[in-house]
CHARMM-style PDB file with segment names, atoms N, HN, CA, C and O in Angstrom:
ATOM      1  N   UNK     1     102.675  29.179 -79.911  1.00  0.00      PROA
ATOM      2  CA  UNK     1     103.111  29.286 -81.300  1.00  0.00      PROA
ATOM      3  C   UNK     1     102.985  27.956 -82.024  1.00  0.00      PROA
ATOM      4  O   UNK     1     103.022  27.975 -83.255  1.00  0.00      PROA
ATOM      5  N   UNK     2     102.839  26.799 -81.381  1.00  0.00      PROA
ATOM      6  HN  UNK     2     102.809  26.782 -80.382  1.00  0.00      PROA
ATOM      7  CA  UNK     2     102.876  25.257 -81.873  1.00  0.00      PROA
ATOM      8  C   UNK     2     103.930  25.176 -82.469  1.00  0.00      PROA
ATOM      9  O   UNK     2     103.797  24.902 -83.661  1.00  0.00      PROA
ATOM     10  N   UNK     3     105.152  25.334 -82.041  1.00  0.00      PROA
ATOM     11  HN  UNK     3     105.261  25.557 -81.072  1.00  0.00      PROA
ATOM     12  CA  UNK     3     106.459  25.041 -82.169  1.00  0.00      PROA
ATOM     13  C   UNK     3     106.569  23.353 -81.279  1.00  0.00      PROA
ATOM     14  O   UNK     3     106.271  22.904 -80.172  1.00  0.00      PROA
ATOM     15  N   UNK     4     107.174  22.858 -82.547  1.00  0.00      PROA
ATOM     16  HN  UNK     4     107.415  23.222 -83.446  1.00  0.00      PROA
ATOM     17  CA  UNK     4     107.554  21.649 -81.994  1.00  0.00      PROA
ATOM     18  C   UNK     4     109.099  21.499 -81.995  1.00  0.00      PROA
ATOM     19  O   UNK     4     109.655  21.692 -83.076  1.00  0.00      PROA
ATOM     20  N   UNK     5     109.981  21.127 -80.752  1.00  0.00      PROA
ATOM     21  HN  UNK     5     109.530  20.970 -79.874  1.00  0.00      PROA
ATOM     22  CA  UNK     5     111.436  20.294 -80.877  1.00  0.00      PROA
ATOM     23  C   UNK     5     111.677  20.366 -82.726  1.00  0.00      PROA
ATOM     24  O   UNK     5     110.798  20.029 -83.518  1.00  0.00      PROA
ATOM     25  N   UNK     6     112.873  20.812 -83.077  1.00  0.00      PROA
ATOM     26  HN  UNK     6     113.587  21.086 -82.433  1.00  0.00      PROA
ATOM     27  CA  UNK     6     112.939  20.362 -84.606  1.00  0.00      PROA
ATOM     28  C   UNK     6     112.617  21.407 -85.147  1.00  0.00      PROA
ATOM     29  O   UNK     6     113.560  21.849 -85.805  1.00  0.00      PROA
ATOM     30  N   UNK     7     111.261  22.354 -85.215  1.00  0.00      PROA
ATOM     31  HN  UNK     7     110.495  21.996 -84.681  1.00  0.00      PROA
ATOM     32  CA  UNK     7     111.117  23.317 -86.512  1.00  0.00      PROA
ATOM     33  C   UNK     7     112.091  24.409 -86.047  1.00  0.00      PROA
ATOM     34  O   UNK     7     112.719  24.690 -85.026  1.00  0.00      PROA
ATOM     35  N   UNK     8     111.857  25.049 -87.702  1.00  0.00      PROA
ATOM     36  HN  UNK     8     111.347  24.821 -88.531  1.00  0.00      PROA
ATOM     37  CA  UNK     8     112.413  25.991 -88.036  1.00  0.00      PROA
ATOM     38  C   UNK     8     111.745  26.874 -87.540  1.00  0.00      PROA
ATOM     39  O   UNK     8     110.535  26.969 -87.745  1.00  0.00      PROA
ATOM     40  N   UNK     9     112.620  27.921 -86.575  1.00  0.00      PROA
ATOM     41  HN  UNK     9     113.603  27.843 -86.409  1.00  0.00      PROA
ATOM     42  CA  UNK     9     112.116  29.740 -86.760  1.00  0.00      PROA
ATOM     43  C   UNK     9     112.971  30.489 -87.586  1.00  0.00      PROA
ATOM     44  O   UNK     9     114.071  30.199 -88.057  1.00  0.00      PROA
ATOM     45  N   UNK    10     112.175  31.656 -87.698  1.00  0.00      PROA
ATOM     46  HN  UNK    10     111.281  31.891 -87.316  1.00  0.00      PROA
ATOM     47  CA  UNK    10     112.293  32.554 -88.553  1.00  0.00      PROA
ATOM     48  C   UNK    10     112.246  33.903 -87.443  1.00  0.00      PROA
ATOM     49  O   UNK    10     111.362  34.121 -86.614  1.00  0.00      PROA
ATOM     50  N   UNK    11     113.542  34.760 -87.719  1.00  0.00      PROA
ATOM     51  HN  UNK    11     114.260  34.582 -88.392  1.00  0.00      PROA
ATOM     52  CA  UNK    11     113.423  35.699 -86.786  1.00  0.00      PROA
ATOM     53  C   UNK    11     113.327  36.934 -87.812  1.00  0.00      PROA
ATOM     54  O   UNK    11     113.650  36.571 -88.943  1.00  0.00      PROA
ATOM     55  N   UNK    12     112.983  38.252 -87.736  1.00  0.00      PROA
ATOM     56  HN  UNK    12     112.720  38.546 -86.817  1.00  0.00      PROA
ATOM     57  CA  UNK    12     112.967  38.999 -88.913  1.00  0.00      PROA
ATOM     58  C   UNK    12     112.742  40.810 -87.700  1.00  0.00      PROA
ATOM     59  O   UNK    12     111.895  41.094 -86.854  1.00  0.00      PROA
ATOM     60  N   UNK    13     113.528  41.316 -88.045  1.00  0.00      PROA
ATOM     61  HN  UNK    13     114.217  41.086 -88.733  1.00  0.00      PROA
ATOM     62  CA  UNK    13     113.463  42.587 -87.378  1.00  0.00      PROA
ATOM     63  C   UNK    13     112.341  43.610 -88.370  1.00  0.00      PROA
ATOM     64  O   UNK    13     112.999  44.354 -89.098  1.00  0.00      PROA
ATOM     65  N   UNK    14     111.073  43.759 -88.510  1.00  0.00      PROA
ATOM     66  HN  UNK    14     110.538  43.155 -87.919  1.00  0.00      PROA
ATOM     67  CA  UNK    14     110.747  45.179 -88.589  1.00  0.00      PROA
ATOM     68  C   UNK    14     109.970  46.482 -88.600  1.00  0.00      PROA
ATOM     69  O   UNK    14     108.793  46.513 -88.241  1.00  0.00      PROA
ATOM     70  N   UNK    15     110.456  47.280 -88.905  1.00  0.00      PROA
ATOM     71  HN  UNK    15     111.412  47.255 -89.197  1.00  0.00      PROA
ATOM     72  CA  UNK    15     109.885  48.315 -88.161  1.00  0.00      PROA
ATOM     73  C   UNK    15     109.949  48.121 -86.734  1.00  0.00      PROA
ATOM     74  O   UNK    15     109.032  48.088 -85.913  1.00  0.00      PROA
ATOM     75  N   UNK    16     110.881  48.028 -86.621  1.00  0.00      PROA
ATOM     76  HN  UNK    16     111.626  48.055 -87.288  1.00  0.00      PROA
ATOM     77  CA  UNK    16     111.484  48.257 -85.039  1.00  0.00      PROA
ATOM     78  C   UNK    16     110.940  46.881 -83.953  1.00  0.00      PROA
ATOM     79  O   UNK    16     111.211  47.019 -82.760  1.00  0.00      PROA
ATOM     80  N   UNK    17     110.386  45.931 -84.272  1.00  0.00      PROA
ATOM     81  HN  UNK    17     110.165  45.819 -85.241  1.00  0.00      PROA
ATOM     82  CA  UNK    17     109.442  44.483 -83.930  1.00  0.00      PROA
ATOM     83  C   UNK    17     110.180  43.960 -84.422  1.00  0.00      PROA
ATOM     84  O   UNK    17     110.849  44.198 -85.427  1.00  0.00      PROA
ATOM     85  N   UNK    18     110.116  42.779 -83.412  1.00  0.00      PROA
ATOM     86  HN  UNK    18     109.573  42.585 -82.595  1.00  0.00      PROA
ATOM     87  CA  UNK    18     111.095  41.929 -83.531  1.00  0.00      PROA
ATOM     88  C   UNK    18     109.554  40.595 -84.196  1.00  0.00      PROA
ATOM     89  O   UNK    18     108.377  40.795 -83.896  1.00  0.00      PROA
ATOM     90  N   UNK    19     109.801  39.950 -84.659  1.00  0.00      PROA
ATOM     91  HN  UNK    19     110.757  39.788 -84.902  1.00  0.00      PROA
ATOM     92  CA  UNK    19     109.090  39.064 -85.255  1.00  0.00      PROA
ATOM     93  C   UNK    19     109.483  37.527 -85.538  1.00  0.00      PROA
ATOM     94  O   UNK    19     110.407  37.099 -86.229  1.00  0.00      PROA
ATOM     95  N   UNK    20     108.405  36.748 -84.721  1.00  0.00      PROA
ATOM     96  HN  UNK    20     107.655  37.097 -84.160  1.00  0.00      PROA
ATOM     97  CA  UNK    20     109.275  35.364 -84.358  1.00  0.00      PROA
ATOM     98  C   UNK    20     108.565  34.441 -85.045  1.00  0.00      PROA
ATOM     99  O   UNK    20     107.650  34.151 -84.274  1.00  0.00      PROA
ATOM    100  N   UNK    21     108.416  33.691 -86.213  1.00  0.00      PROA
ATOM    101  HN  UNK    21     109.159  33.926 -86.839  1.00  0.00      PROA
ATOM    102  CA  UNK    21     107.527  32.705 -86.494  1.00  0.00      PROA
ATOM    103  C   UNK    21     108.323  31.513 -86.935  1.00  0.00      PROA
ATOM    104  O   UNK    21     109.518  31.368 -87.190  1.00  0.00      PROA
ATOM    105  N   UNK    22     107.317  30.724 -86.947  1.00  0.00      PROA
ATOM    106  HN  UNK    22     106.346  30.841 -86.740  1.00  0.00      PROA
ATOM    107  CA  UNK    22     107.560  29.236 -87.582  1.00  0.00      PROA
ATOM    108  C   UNK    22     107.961  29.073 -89.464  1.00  0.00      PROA
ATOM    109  O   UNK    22     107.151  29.559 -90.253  1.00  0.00      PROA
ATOM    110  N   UNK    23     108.957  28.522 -89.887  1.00  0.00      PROA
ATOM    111  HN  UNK    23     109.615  28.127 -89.246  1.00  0.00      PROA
ATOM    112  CA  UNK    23     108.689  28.824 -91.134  1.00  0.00      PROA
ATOM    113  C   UNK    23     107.943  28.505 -91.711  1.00  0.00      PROA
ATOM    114  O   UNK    23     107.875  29.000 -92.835  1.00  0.00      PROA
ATOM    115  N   UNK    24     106.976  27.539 -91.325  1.00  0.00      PROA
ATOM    116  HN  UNK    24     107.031  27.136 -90.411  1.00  0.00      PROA
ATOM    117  CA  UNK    24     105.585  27.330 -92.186  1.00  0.00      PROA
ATOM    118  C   UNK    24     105.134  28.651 -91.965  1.00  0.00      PROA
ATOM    119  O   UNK    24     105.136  29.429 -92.920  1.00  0.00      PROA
ATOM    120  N   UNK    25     104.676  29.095 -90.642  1.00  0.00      PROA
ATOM    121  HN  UNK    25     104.674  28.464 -89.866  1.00  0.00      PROA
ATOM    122  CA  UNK    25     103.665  30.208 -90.750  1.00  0.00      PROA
ATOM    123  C   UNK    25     104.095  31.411 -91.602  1.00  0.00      PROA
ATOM    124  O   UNK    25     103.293  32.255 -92.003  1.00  0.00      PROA
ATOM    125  N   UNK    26     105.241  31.432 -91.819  1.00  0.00      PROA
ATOM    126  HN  UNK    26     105.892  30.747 -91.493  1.00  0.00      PROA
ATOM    127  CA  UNK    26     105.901  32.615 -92.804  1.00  0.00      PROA
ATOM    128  C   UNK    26     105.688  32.352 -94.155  1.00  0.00      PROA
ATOM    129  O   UNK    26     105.729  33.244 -95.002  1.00  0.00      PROA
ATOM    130  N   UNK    27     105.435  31.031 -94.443  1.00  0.00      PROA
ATOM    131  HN  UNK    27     105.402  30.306 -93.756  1.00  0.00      PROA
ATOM    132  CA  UNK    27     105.168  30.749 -95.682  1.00  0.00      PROA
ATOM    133  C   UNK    27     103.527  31.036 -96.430  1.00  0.00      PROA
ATOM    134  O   UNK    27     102.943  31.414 -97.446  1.00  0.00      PROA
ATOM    135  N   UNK    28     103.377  30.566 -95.149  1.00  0.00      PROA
ATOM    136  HN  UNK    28     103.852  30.259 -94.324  1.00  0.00      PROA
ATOM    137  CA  UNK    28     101.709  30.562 -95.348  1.00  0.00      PROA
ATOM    138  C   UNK    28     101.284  32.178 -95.819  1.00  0.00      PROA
ATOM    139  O   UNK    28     100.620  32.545 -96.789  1.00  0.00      PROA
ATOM    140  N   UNK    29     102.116  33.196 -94.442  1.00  0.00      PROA
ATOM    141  HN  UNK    29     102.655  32.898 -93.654  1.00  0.00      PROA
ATOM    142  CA  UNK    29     101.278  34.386 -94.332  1.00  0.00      PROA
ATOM    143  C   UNK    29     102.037  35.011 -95.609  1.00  0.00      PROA
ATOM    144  O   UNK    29     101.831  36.218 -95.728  1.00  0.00      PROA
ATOM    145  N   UNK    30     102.915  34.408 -96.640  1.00  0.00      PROA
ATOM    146  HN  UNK    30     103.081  33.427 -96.544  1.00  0.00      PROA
ATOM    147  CA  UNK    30     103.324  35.275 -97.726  1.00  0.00      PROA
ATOM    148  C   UNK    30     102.626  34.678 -98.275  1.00  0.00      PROA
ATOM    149  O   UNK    30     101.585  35.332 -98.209  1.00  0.00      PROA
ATOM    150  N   UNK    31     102.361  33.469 -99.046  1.00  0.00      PROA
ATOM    151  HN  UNK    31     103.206  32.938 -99.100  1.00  0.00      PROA
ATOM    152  CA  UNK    31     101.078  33.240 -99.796  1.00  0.00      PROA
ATOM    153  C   UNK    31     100.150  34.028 -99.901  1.00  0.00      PROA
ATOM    154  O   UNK    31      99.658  34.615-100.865  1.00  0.00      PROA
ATOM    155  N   UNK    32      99.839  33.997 -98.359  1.00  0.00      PROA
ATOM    156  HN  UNK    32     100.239  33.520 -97.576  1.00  0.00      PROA
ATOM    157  CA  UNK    32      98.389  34.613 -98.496  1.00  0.00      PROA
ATOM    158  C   UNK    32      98.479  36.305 -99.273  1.00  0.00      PROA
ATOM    159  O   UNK    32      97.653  36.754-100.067  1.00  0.00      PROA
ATOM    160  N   UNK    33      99.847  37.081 -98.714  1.00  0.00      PROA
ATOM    161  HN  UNK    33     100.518  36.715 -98.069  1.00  0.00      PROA
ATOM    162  CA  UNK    33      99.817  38.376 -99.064  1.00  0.00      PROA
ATOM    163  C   UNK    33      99.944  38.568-101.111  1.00  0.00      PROA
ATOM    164  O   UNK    33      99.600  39.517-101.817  1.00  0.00      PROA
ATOM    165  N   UNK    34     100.402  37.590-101.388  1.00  0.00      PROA
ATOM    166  HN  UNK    34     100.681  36.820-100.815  1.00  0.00      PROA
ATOM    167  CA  UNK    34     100.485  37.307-102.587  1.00  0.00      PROA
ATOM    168  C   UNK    34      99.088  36.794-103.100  1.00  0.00      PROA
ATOM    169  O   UNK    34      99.156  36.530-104.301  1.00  0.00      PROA
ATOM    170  N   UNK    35      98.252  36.645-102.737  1.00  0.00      PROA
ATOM    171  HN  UNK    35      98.197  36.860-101.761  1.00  0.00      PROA
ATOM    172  CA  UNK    35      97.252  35.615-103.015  1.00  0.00      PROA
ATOM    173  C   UNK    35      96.246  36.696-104.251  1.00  0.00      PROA
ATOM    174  O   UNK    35      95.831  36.381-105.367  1.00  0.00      PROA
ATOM    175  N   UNK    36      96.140  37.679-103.686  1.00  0.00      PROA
ATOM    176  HN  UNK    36      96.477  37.935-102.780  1.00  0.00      PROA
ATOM    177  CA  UNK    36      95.759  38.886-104.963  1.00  0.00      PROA
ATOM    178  C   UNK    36      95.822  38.930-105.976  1.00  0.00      PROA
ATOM    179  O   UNK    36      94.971  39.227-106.814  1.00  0.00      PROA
ATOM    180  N   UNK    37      97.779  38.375-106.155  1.00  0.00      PROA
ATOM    181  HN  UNK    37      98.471  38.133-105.474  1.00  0.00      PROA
ATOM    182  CA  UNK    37      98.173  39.047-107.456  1.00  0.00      PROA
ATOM    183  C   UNK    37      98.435  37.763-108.156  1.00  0.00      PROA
ATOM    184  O   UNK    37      99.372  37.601-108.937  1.00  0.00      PROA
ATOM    185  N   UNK    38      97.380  36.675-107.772  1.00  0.00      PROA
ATOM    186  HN  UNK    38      96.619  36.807-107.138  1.00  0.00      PROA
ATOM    187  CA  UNK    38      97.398  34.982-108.458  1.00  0.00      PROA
ATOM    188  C   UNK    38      96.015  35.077-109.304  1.00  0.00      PROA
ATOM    189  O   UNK    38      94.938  35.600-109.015  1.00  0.00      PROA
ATOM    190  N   UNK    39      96.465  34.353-110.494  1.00  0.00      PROA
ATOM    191  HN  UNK    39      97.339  33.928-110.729  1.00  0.00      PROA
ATOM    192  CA  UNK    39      95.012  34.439-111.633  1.00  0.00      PROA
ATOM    193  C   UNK    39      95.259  32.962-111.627  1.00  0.00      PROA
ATOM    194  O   UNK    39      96.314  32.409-111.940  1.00  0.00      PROA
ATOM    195  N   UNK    40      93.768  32.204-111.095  1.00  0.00      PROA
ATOM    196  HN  UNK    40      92.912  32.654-110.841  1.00  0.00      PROA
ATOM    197  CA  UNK    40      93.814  30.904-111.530  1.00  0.00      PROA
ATOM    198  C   UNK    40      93.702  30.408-112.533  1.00  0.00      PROA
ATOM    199  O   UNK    40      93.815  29.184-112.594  1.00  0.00      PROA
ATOM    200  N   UNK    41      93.366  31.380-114.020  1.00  0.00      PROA
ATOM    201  HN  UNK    41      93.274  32.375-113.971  1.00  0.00      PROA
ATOM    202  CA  UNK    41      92.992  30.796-114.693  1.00  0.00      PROA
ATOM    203  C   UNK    41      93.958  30.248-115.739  1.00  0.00      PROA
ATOM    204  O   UNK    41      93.726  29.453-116.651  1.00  0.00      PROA
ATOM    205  N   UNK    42      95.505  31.076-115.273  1.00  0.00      PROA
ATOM    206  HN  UNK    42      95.693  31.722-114.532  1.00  0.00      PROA
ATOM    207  CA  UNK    42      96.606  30.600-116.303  1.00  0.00      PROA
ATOM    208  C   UNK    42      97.687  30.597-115.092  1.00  0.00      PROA
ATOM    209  O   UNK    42      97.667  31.325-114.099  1.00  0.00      PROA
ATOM    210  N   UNK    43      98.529  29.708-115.382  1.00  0.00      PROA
ATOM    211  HN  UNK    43      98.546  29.116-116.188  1.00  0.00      PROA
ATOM    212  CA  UNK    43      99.364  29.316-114.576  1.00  0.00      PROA
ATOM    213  C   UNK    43     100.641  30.310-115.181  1.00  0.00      PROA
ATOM    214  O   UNK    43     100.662  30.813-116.305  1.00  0.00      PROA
ATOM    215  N   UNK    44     101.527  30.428-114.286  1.00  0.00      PROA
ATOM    216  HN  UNK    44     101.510  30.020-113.374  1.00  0.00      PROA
ATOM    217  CA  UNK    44     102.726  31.908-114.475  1.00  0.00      PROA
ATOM    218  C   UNK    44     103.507  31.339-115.759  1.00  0.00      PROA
ATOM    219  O   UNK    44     103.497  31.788-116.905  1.00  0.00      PROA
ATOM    220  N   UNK    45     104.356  29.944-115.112  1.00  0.00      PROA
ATOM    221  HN  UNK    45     104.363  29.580-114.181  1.00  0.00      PROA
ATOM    222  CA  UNK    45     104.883  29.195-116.598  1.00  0.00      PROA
ATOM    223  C   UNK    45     104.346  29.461-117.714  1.00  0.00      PROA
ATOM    224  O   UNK    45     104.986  29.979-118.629  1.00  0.00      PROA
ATOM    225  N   UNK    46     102.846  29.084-117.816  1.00  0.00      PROA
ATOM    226  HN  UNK    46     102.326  28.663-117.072  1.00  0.00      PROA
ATOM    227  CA  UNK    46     102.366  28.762-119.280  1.00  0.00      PROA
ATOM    228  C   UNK    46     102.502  30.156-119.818  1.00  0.00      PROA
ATOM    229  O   UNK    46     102.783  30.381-120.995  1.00  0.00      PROA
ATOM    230  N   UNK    47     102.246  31.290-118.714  1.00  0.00      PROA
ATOM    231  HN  UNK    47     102.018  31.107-117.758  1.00  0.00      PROA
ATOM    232  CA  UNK    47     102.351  32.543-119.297  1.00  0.00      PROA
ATOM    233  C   UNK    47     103.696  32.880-119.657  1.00  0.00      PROA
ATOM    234  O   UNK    47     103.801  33.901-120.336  1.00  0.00      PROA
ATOM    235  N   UNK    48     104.520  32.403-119.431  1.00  0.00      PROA
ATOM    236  HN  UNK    48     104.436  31.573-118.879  1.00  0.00      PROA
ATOM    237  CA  UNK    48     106.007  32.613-119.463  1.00  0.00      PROA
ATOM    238  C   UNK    48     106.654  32.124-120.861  1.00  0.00      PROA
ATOM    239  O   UNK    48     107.338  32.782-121.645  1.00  0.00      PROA
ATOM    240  N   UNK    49     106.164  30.536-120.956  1.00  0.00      PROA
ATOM    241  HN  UNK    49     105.609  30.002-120.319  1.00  0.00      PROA
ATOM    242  CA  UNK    49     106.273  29.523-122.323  1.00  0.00      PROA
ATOM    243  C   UNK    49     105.668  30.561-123.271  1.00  0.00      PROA
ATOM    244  O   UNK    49     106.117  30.745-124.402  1.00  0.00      PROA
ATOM    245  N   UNK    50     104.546  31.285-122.719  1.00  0.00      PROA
ATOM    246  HN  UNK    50     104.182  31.135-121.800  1.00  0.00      PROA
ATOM    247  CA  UNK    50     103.723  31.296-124.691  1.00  0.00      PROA
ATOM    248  C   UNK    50     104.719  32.714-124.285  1.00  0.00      PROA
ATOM    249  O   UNK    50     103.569  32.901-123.888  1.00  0.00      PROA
ATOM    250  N   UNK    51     105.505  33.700-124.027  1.00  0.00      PROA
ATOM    251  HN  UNK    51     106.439  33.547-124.350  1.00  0.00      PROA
ATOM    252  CA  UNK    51     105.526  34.817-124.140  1.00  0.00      PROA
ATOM    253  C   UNK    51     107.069  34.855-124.403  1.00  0.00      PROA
ATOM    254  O   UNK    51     107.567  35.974-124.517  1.00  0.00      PROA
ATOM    255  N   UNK    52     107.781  33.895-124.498  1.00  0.00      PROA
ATOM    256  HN  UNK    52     107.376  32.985-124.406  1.00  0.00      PROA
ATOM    257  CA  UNK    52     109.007  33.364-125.059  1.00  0.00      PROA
ATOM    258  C   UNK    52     109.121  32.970-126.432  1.00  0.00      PROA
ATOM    259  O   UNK    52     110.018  33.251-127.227  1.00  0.00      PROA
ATOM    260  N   UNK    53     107.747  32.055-126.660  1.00  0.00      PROA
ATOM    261  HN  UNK    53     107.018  31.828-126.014  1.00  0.00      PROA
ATOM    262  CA  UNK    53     107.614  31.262-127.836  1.00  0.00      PROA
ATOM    263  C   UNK    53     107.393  32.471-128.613  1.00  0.00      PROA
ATOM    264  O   UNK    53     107.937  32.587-129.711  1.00  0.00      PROA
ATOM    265  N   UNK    54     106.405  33.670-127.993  1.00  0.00      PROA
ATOM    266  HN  UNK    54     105.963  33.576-127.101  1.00  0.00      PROA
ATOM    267  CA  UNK    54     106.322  35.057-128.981  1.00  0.00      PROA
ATOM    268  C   UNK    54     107.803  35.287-129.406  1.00  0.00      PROA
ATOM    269  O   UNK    54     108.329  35.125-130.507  1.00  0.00      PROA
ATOM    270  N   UNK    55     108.233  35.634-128.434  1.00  0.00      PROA
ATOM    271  HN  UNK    55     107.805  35.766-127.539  1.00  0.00      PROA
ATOM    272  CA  UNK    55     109.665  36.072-127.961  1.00  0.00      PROA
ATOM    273  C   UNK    55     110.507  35.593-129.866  1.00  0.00      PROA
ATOM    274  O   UNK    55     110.795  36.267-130.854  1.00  0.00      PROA
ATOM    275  N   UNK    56     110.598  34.213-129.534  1.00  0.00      PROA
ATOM    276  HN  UNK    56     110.365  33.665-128.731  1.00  0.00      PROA
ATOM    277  CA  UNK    56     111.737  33.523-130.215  1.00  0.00      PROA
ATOM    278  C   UNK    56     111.019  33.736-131.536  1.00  0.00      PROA
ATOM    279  O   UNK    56     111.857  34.145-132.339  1.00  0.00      PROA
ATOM    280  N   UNK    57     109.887  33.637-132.073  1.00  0.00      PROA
ATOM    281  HN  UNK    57     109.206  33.304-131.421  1.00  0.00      PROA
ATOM    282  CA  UNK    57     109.228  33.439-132.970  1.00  0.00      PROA
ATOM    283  C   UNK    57     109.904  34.562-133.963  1.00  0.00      PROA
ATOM    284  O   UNK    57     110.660  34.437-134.927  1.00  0.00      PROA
ATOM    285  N   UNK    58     109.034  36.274-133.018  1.00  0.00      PROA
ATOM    286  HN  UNK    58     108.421  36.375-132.235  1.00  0.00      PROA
ATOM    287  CA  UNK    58     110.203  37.300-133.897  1.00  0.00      PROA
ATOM    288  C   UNK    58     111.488  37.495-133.951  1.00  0.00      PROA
ATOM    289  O   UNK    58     112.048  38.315-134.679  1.00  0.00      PROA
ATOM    290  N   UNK    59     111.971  36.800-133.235  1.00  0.00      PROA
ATOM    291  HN  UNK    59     111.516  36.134-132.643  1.00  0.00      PROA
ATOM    292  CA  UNK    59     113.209  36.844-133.335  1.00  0.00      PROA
ATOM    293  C   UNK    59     113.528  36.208-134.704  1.00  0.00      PROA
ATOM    294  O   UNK    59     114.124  36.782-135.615  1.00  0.00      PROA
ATOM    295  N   UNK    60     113.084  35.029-134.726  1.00  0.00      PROA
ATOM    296  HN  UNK    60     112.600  34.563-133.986  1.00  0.00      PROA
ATOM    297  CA  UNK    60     113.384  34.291-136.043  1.00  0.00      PROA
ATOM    298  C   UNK    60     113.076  35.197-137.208  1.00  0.00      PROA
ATOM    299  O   UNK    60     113.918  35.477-138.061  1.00  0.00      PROA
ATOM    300  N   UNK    61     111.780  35.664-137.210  1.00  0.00      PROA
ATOM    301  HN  UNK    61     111.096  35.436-136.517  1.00  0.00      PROA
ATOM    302  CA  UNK    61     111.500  36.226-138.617  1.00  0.00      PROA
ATOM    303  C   UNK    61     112.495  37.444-138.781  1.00  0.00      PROA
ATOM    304  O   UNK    61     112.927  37.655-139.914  1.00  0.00      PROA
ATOM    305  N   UNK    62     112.981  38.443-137.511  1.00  0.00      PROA
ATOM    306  HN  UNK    62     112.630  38.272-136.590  1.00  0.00      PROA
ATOM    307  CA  UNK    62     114.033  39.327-138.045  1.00  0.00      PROA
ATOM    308  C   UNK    62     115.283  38.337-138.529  1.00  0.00      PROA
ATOM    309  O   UNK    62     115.824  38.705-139.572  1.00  0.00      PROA
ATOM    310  N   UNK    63     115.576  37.672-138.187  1.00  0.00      PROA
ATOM    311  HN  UNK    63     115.137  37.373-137.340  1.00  0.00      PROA
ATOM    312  CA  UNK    63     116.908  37.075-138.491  1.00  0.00      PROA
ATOM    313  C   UNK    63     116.791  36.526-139.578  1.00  0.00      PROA
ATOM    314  O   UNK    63     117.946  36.371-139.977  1.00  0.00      PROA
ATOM    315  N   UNK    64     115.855  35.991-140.573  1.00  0.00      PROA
ATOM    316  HN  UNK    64     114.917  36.116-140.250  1.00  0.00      PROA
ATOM    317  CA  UNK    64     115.616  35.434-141.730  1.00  0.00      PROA
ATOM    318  C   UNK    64     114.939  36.651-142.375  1.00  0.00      PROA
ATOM    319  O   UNK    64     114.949  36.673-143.606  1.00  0.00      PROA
ATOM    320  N   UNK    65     114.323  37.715-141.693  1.00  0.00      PROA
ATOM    321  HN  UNK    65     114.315  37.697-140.694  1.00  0.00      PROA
ATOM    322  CA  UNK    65     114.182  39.123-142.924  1.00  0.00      PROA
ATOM    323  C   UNK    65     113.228  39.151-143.617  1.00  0.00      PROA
ATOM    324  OT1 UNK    65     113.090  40.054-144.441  1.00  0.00      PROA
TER     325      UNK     65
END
């Protein structure tokens, strides 16, 4: 497993498997399962900032009418 003295495991029951990893390797192998639903071409924040800034924008114009 290249467990060294010191790291972290991660134990996780499922579907009836018992499942033993390193927490890097748990990190890694969720990345990767996530790795699909990543668009390099805009980062999540920036999508988050401009969709707030929408957000607040109408907000303002209802509140001023």
């Amino acid at each position: 497993m290249g467990l060294r003295p010191g790291d972290v495991v991660v134990m996780s029951l499922e579907e009836g498997v018992l499942r033993i990893e390193s927490q890097l390797a748990r990190i890694r192998r969720i990345q990767e399962e996530f790795m699909p639903f990543a668009n390099s071409a805009v980062l999540a924040s920036d999508e988050l900032i401009t969709e707030r800034r929408e957000e607040s924008s109408r907000e303002m114009e209802e509140w001023l009418g």
